[in-house]
C-alpha positions as a LaTeX table, in Angstrom:
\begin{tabular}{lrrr}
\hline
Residue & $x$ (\AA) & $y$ (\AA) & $z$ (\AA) \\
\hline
Unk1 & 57.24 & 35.00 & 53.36 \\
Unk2 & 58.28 & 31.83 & 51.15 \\
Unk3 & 56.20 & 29.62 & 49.50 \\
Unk4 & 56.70 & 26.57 & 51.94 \\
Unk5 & 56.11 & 28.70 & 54.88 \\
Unk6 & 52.84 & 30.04 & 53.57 \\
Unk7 & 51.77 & 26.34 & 52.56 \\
Unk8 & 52.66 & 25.25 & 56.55 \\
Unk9 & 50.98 & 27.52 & 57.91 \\
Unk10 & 48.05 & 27.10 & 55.43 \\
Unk11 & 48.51 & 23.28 & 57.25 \\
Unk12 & 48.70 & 24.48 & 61.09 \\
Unk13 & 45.21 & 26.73 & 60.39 \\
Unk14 & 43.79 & 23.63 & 58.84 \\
Unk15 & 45.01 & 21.70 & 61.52 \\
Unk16 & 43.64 & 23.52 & 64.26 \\
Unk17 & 39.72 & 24.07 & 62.05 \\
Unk18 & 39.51 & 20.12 & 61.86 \\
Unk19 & 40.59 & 19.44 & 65.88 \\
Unk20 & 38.11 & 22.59 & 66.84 \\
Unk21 & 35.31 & 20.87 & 65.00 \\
Unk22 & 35.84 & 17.42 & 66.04 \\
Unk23 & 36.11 & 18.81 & 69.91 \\
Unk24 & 33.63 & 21.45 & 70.35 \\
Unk25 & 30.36 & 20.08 & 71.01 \\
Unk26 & 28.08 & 22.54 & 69.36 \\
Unk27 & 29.61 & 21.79 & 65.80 \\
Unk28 & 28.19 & 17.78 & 66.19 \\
Unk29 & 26.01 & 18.25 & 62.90 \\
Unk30 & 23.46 & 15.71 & 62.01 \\
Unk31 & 20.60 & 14.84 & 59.73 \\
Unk32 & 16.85 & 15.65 & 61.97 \\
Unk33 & 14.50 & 13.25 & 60.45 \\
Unk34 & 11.82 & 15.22 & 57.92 \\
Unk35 & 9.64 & 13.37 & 55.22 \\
Unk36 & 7.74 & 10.24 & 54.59 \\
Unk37 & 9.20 & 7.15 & 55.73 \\
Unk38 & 7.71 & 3.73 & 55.04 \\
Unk39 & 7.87 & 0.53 & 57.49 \\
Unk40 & 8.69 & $-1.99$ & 56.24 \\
Unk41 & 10.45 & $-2.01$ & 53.15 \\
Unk42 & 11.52 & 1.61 & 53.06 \\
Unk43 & 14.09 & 2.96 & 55.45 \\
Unk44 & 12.85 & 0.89 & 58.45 \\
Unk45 & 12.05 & $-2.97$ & 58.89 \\
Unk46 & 10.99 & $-2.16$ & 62.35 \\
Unk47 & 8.72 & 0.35 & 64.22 \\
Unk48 & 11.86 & $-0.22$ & 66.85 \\
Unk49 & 14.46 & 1.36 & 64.50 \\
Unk50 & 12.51 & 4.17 & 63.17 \\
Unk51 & 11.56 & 5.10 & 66.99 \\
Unk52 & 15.25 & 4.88 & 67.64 \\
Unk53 & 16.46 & 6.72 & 65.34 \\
Unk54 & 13.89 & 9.73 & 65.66 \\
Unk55 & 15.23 & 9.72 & 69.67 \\
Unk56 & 18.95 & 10.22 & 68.20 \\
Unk57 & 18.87 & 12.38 & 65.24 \\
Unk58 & 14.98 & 14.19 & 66.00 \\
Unk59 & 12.52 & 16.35 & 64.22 \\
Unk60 & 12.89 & 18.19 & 61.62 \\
Unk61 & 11.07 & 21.49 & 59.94 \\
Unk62 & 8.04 & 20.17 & 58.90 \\
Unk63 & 8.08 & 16.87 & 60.92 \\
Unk64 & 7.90 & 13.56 & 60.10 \\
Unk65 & 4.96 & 10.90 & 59.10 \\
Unk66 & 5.88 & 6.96 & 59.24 \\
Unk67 & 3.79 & 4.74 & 56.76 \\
Unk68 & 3.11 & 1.28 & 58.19 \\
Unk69 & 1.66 & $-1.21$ & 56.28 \\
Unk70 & $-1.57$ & $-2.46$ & 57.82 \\
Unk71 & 0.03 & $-6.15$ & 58.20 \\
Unk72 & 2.79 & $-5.26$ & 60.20 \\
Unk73 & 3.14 & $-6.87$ & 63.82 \\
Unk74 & 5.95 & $-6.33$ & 66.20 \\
Unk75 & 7.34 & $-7.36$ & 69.57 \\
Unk76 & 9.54 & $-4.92$ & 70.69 \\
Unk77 & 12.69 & $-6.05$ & 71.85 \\
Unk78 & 12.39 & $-4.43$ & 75.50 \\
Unk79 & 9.63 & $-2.67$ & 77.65 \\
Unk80 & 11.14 & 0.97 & 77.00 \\
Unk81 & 11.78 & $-0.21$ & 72.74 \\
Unk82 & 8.62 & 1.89 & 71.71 \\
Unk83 & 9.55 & 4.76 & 74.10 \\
Unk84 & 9.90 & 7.99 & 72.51 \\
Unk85 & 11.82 & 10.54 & 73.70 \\
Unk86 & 12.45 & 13.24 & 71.32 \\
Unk87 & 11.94 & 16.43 & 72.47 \\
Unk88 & 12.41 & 18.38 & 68.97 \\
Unk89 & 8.89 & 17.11 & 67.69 \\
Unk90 & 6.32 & 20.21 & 67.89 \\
Unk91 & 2.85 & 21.38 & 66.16 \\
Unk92 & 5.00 & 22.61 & 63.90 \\
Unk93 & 7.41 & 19.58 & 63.30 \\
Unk94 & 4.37 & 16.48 & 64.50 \\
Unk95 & 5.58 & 12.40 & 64.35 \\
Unk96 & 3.19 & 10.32 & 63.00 \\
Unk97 & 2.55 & 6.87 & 62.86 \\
Unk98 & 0.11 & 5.97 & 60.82 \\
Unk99 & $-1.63$ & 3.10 & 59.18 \\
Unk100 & $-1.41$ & 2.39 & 55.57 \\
Unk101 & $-3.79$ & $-0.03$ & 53.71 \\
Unk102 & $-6.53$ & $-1.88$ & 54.76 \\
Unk103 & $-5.26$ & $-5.16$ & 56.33 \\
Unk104 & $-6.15$ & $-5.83$ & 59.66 \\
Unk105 & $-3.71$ & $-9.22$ & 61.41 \\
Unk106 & $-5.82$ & $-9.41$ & 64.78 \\
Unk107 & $-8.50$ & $-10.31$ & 62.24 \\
Unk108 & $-7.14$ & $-12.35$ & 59.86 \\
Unk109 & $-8.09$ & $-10.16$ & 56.73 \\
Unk110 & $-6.29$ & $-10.63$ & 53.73 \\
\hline
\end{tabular}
């Protein structure tokens, strides 16, 4: 075989590898959401955006725990906003919302 025939069909394999993964459904890779995220200021503004994107991308090993600061308030933008739907979370791999610091806004403590 000559050169430029090995380097086409070097091309044509490549080819085909990069249309098979953008096609076949069970090679759609993406990041599960594992760690500590904190709302707001960190990764999310919103509760809204951090429940969304735990419905898209899910749980991973180990799960994940969202920080939000004891003066947060939010109105979600819709009725099913807070919904979450995520089936990947377990025992193993728990979501949690939790409260961080001592600030309470139906009270008025500062």
């Amino acid at each position: 075989m000559s050169n430029g025939t090995v380097n086409s069909t070097r091309r044509i394999c490549l080819a085909v590898i990069l249309i098979a993964a953008y096609l076949l459904p069970g090679l759609d890779a993406h990041a599960q959401l594992v760690g500590t995220f904190n709302i707001p200021g960190g990764t999310y503004t919103t509760i809204q955006a951090a429940i969304a994107d735990l419905n898209t991308l899910g749980v991973g090993g180990g799960g994940v725990t969202f920080n939000v600061d004891a003066g947060h308030t939010e109105t979600f933008t819709s009725p099913t906003a807070g919904r979450i739907t995520d089936t990947t979370a377990s025992s193993m791999n728990p979501v949690v919302f939790q409260k961080v610091g001592w600030k309470n806004p139906d009270r008025g403590d500062s």
